[in-house]
N, C-alpha and C positions, 0 to 999 in steps of 0.2 A: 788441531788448530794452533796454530803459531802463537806468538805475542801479539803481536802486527796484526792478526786478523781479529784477533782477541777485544783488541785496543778498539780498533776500526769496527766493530759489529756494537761494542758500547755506547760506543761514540752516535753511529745510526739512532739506539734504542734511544738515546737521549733526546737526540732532534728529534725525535718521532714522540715523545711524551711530552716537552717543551711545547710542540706543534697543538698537540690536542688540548693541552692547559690554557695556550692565547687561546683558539678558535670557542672552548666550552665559556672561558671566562672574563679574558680579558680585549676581546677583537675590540675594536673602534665602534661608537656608539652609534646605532644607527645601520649597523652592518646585521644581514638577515633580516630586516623589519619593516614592515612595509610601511610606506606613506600614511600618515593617517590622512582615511576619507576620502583612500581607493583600495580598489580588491584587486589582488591577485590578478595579475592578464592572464584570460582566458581561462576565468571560471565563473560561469555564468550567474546569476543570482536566482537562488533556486533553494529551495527547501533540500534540496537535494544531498545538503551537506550534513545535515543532522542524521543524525542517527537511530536506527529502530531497532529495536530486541535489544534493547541495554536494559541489564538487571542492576538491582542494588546487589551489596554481598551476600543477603539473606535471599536472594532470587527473585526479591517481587520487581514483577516489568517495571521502570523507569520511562517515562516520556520526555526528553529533552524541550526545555523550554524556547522557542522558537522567538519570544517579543523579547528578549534578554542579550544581553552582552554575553560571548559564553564561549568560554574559557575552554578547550579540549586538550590532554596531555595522554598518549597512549605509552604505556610505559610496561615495564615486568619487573618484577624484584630482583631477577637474574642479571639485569644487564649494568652496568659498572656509571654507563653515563647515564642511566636515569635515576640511578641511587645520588648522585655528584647531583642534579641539580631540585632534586626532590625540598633539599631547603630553603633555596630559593621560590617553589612556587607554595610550600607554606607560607611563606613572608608575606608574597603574596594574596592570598588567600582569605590569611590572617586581616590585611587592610581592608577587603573587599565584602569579609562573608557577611556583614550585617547590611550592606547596601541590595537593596531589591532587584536595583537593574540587571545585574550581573549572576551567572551561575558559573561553575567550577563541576568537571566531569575528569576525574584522574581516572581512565579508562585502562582494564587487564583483561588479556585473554585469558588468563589462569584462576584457577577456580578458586573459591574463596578459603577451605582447607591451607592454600600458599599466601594467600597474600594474606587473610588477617592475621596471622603471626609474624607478619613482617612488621606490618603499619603497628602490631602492639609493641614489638619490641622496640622500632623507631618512634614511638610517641607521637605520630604523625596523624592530624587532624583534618581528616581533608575528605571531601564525598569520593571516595571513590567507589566503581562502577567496576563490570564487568560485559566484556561484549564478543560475541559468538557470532561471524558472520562476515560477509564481504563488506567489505570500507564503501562508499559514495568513491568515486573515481578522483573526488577532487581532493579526499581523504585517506585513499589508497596509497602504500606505498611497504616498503620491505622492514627499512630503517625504525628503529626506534632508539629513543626518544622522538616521536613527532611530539607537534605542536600546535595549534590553529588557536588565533582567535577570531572570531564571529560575530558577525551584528545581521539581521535580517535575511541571511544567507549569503552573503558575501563573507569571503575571507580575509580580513583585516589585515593581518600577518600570519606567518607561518616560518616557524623554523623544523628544522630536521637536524638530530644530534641534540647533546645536550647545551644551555644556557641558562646565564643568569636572571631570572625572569622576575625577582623585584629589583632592576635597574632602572634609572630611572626613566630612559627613553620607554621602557614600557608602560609603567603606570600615565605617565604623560601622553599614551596613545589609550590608555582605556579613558583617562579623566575628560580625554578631546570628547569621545567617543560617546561617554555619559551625559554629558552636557548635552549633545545634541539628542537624546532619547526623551 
């Protein structure tokens, strides 16, 4: 490899890590997030989006609370963007956990052997979950970090990739959202 292609292949890696810093952290407010007080087009409203056969990390069944504001982050300890914004949805989390309305589901397909030596070594306070099984269609997808937030079966917002999720366009879409419950 020359100099020149040297220079030119660094040059690439940079734009290419610059690119994912704006879009994980600093994109325009309001970008990925849905309206508050509409769902998703064309995802019907339907129970359809909560989830079944979620365990806690000790294995006992979890039933998603259905009358709640509710919070879903599907994540793995392995993946680089969902380490990057894991402190932001403590932050979050942190604001919310004493309010009723709301619940928080940090969901892993990896078994708890992996992940609670993670969450101890990161000090990371947060209910997470474990889940074995195909996604709801409207929760399917390859990428993670997903994201969904949820009221009554509708999906409020959804991102894919990682984000800063105590910004304040967020919290200003749960506090909309709370009010009206």
């Amino acid at each position: 490899m020359t100099a020149v292609s040297k220079k030119i292949f660094v040059l690439v890696l940079v734009l290419m890590a610059a690119g994912a810093i704006y879009y994980a952290f600093l994109k325009p407010a309001g970008q990925g997030v849905g309206t508050a007080g509409s769902a998703i087009p064309g995802v019907e409203e339907t129970s359809s989006v909560y989830l079944s056969s979620l365990t806690d990390l000790e294995g006992k069944p979890v039933a998603m609370d259905q009358e709640k504001l509710v919070f879903i982050n599907v994540w793995a300890t392995w993946c680089g963007p969902c380490n990057m914004e894991m402190p932001g949805i403590q932050k979050l989390y942190d604001k919310y956990k004493s309010n009723e309305k709301v619940a928080f589901y940090i969901i892993s397909d990896e078994d708890a052997e992996t992940v609670n030596p993670f969450i101890s070594r990161k000090g990371y306070q947060l209910p997470f979950y474990q889940y074995a099984g195909a996604y709801p269609p409207a929760l399917d997808g390859n990428a993670i970090p997903r994201t969904y937030i949820i009221y009554k079966g509708k999906i409020l917002t959804q991102e894919i990739g990682a984000s800063q999720w105590d910004r304040p366009e967020i919290t200003a879409l749960i506090d909309k959202h709370l009010s009206e419950i």
